[in-house]
C-alpha beads as a LAMMPS data file, in Angstrom:
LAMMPS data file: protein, C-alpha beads

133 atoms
132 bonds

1 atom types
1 bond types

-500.0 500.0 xlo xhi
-500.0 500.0 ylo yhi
-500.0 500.0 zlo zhi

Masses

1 110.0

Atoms # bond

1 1 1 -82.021 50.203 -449.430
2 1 1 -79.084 52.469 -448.079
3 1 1 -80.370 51.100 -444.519
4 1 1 -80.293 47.630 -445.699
5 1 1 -77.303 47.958 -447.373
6 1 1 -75.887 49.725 -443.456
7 1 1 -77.344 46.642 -441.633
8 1 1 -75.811 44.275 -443.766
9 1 1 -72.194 45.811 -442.567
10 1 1 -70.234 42.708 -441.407
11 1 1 -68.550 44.744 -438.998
12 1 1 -71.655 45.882 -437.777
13 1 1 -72.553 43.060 -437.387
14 1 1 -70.241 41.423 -434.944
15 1 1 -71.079 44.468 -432.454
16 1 1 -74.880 43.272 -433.420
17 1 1 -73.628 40.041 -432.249
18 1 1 -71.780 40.679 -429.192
19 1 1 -74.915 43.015 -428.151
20 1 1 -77.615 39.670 -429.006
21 1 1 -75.253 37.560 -427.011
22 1 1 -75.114 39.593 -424.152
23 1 1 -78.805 40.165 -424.196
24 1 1 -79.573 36.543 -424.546
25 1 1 -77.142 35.391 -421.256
26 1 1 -78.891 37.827 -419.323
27 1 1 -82.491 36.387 -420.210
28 1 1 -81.480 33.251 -419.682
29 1 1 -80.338 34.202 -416.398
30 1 1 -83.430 35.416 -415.921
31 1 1 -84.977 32.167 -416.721
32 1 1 -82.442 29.881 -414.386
33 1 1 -83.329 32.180 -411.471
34 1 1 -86.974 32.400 -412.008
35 1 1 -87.186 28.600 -412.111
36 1 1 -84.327 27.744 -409.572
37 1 1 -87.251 27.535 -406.699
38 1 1 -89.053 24.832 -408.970
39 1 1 -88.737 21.116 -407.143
40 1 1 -88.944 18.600 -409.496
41 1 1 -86.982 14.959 -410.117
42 1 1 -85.271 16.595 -413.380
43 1 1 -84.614 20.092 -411.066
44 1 1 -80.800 19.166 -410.447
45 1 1 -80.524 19.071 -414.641
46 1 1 -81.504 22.883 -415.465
47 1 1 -84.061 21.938 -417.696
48 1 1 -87.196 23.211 -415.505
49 1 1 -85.447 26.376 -416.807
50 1 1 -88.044 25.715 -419.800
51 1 1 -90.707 26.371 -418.156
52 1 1 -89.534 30.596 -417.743
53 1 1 -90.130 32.899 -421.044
54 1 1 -87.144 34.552 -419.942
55 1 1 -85.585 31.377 -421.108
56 1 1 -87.307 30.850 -424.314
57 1 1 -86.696 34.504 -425.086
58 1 1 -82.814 33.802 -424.496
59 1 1 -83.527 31.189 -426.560
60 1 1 -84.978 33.105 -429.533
61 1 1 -81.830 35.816 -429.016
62 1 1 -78.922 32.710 -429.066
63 1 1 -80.599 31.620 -432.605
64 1 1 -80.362 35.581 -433.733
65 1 1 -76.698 35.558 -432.962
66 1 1 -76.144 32.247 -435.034
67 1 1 -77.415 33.550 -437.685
68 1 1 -75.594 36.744 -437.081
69 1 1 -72.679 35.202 -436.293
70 1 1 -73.186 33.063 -440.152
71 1 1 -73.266 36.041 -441.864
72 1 1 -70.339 37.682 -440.082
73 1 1 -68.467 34.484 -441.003
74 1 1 -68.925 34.453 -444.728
75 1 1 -67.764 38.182 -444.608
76 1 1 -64.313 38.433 -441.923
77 1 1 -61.622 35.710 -441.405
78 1 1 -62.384 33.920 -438.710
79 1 1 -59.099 34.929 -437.184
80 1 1 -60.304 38.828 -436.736
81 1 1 -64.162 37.904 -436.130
82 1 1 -63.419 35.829 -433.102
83 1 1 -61.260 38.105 -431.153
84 1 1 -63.368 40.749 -431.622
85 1 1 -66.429 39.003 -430.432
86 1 1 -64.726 38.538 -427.033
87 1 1 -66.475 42.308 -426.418
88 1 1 -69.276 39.949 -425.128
89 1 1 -66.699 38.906 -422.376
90 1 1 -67.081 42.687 -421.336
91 1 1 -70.332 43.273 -421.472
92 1 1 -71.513 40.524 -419.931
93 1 1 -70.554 41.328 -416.894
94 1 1 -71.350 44.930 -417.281
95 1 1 -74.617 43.894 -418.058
96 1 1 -75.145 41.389 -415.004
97 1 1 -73.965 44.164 -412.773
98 1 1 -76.659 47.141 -414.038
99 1 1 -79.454 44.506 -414.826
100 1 1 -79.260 41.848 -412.484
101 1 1 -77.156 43.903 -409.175
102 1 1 -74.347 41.282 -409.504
103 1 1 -71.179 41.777 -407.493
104 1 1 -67.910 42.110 -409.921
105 1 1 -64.916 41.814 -407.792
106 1 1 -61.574 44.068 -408.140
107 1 1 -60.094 41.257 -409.883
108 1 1 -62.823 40.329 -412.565
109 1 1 -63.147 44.233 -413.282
110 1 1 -58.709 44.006 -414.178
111 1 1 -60.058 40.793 -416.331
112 1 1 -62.833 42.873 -418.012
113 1 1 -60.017 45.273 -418.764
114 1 1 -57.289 42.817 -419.801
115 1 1 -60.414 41.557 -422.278
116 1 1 -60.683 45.363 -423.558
117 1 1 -57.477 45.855 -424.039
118 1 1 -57.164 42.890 -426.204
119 1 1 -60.001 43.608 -428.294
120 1 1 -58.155 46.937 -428.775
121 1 1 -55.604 45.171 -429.875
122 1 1 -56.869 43.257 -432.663
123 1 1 -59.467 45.797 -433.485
124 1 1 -57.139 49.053 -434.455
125 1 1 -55.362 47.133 -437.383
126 1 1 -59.116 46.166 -438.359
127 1 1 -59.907 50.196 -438.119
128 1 1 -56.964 50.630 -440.186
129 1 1 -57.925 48.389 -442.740
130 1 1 -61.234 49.408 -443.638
131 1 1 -59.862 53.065 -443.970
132 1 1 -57.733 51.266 -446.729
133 1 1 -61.297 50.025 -448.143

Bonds

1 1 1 2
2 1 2 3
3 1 3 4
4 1 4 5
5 1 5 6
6 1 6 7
7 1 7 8
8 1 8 9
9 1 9 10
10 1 10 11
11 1 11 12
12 1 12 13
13 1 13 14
14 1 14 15
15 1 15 16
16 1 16 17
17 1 17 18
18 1 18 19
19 1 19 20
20 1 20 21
21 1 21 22
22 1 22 23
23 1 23 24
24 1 24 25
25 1 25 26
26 1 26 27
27 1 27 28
28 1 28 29
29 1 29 30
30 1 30 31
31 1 31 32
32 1 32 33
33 1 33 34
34 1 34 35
35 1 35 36
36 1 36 37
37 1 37 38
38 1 38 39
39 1 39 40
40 1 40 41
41 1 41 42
42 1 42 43
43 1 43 44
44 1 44 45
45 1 45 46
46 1 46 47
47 1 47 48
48 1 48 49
49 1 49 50
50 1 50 51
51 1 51 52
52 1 52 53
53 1 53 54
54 1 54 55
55 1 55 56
56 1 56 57
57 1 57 58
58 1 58 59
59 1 59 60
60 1 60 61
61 1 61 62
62 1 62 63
63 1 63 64
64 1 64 65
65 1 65 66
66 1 66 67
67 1 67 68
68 1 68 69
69 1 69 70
70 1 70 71
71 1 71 72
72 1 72 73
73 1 73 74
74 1 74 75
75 1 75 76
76 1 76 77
77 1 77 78
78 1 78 79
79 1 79 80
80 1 80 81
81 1 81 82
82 1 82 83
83 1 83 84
84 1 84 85
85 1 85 86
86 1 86 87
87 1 87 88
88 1 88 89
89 1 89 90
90 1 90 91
91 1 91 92
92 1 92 93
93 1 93 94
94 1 94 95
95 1 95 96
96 1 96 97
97 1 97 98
98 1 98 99
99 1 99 100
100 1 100 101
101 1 101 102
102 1 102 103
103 1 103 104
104 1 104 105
105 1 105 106
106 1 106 107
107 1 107 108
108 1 108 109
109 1 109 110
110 1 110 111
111 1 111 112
112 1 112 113
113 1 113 114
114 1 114 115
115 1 115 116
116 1 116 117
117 1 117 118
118 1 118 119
119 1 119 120
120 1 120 121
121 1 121 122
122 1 122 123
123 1 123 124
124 1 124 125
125 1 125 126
126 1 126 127
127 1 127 128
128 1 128 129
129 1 129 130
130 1 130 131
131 1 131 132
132 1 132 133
């Protein structure tokens, strides 16, 4: 139960979040690019992107992060949970980059970092407060 009891963390859990997120853009990524060759009338709408597992697995990982994200809410004002879920803002990208060879320009990578700082930001009174705790 103590691992239970660990997993259940709602701080945890927003990192679980931000990491399901991330891993569930990237698959449907996947999906978009594994279809994008597909030529059909409905093509131009994004939905042949159903016929890819990558997509349905993104799929499966965007539910997991609702119901993450749920649980998270009933636990942390939205007002902390939020910001702090903008860590999927930075790895994202840092995910595209090592998993699909993306490009991230100079002035993305001083976005990413604006982003980090931020979450910094709002996260070091958090730190603070569950020292308190």
């Amino acid at each position: 139960m103590p691992l239970l009891r660990w997993l259940a963390n709602p701080w945890l859990q927003i990192g679980f979040n931000v990491l399901i997120v991330t891993a569930s853009e990237i698959f449907l990524k996947l999906g978009a690019r594994d279809t994008a060759a597909v030529t059909q009338s409905w093509n131009w709408t994004g939905i042949t992107g159903l016929l890819s597992a990558w997509t349905w697995l993104g799929i499966v990982f965007l539910i997991l992060s609702l119901v993450s994200w749920l649980y998270v809410l009933r636990h942390v004002p939205l007002s902390i949970a939020c910001p702090l879920s903008n860590a999927v803002h930075i790895f994202v990208p840092f995910a595209s980059w090592i998993f699909l060879g993306e490009l991230i320009s100079t002035r993305r990578w001083c976005g990413i970092a604006l982003v980090l700082i931020g979450v910094l930001i709002v996260a070091k009174p958090v730190a603070r407060m569950e020292e308190k705790l």
